[in-house]
C-alpha positions in Angstrom: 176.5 106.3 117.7 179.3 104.1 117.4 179.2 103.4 121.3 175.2 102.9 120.9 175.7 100.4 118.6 178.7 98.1 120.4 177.3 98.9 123.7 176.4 95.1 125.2 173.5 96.1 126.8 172.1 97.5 123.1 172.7 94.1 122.0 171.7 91.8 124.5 168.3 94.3 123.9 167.8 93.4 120.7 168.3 90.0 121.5 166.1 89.6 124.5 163.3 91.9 122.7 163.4 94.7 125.0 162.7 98.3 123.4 165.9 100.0 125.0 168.5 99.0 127.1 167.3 100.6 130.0 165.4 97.5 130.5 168.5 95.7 132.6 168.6 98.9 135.1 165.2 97.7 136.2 166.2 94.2 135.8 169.0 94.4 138.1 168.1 96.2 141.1 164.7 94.0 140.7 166.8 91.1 141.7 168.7 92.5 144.3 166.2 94.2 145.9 162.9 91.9 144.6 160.4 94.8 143.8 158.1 93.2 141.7 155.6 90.0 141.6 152.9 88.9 140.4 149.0 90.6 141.6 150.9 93.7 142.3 149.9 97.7 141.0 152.5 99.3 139.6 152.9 102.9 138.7 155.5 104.0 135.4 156.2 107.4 135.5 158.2 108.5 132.2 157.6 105.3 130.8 158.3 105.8 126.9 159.6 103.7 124.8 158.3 101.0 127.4 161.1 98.8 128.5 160.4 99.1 131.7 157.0 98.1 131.2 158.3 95.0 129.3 160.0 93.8 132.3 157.3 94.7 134.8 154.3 93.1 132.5 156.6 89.9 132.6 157.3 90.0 136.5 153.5 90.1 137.0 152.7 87.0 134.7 149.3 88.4 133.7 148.5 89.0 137.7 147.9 92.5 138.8 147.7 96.1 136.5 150.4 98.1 135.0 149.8 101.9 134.5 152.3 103.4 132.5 152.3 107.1 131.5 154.6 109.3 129.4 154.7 112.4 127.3 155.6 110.6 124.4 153.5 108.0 122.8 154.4 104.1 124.3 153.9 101.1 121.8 150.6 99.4 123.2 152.0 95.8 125.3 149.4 93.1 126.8 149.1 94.2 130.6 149.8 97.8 130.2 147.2 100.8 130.7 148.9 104.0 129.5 148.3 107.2 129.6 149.9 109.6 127.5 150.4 113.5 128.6 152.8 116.0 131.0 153.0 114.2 134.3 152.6 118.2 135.6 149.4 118.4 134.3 146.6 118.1 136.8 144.4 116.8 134.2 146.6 114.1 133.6 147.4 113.2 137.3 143.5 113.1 137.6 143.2 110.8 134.3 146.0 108.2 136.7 144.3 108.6 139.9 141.0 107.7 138.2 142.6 104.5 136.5 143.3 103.8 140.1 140.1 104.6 141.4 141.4 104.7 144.9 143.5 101.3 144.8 146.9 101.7 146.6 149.9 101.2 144.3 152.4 98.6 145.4 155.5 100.4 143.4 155.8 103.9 142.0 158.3 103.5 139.3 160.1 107.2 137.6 162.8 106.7 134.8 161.3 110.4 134.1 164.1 113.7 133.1 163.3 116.6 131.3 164.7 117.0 128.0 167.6 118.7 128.6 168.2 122.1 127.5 172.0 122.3 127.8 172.2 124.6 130.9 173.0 122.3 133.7 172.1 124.0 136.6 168.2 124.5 134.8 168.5 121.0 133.9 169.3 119.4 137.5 166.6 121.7 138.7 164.1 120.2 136.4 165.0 117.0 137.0 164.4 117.3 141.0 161.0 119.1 140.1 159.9 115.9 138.2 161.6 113.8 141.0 159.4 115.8 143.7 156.3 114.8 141.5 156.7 111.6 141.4 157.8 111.9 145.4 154.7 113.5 146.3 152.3 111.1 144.1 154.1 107.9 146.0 153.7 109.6 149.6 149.6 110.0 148.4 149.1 106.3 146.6 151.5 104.1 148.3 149.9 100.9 150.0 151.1 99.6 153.2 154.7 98.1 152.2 154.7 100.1 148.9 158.2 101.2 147.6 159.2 104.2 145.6 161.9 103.5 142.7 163.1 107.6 141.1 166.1 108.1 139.0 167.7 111.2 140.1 171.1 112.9 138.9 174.2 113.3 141.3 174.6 116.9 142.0 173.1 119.9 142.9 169.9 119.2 144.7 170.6 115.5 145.4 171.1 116.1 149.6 168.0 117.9 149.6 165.8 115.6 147.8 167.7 112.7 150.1 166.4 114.6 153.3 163.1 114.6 152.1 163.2 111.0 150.9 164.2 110.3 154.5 161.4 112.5 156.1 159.0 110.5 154.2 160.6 107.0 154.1 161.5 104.6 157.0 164.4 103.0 154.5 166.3 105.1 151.6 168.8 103.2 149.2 170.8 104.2 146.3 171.5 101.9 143.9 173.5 102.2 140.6 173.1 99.0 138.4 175.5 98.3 135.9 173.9 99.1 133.0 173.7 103.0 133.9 176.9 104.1 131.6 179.6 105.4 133.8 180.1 108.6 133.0 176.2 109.2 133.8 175.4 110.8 137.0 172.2 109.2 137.4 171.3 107.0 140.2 168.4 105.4 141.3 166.6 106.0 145.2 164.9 103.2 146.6 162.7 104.3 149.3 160.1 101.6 151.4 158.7 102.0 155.1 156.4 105.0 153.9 155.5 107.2 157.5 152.6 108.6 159.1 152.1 111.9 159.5 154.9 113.6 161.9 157.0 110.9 160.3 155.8 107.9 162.5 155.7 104.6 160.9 152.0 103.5 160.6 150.8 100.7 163.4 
């Protein structure tokens, strides 16, 4: 608690009105990498308590649709459309692809990790099963040019989900911004040039 509280990033938060500090994770590799602008659709998977929405919803100015979705209820935000429910449910998949109502999505965002039981190797395999979700929704919804943004956990599993990232994926990154705590494993895949089937670029 005591680190919570004189972490910078908590501060500079509460000061910039972002709900969590996660907000400058997104922030940072957004300006590195320039994922976001205005007219876009963007996908949040695991998007409670919203921070990430808050920085989206200002990158797109009012231009383009956010659709945010979590298991845990988000605080309503101008620009957002969220849907609340387990990202493994088919019903809920069905509720986001009819939002979409066959629109491509321009960026697939996932911040999403189980809640953790304690028993690492059950928790890093979690993890990856939520990763692959979120995998296997960006290789169906992408648009031309789309990019895929997952947080994923250094460790057992992460070479695997890498090769399959690559087998889908013309370009795979891995970025760690600053504000991911140090002694966190987590790591963030950035993934663009979406193939064709048998892993050809589309013409």
């Amino acid at each position: 608690m005591n680190e919570h509280v004189h972490d910078p990033y908590v501060q500079k938060a509460q000061k910039d009105g972002f709900r969590a500090r996660a907000a400058y994770k997104l922030t940072e590799i957004d300006e590195r990498d320039r994922l976001l602008r205005p007219g876009m659709v963007v996908v949040d998977l695991g998007a409670a308590p919203g921070s990430w929405c808050q920085v989206v919803a200002r990158r797109l100015a009012g231009k383009g649709e956010l659709i945010a979705l979590d298991l845990l209820a988000v605080e309503p935000m101008p620009g957002m459309h969220f849907i609340q429910g387990d990202f493994q449910s088919s019903e809920v998949l069905e509720a986001l692809e009819a939002q979409l109502a066959g629109r491509r999505v321009d960026l697939v965002l996932s911040d999403m990790a189980p809640n953790m039981s304690g028993i690492a190797s059950a928790d890093q395999a979690r993890a990856y099963g939520l990763a692959e979700l979120a995998l296997e929704f960006a290789r169906d919804h992408l648009a031309p040019g789309g990019r895929f943004l997952v947080k994923v956990f250094q460790g057992e599993g992460f070479d695997t989900f890498r090769d399959q990232l690559r087998e889908a994926f013309a370009s795979v990154a891995v970025r760690k911004p600053k504000a991911s705590r140090d002694r966190s494993t987590e790591v963030y895949f950035l993934a663009g040039g979406l193939k064709g089937p048998g892993g050809r670029l589309p013409r």
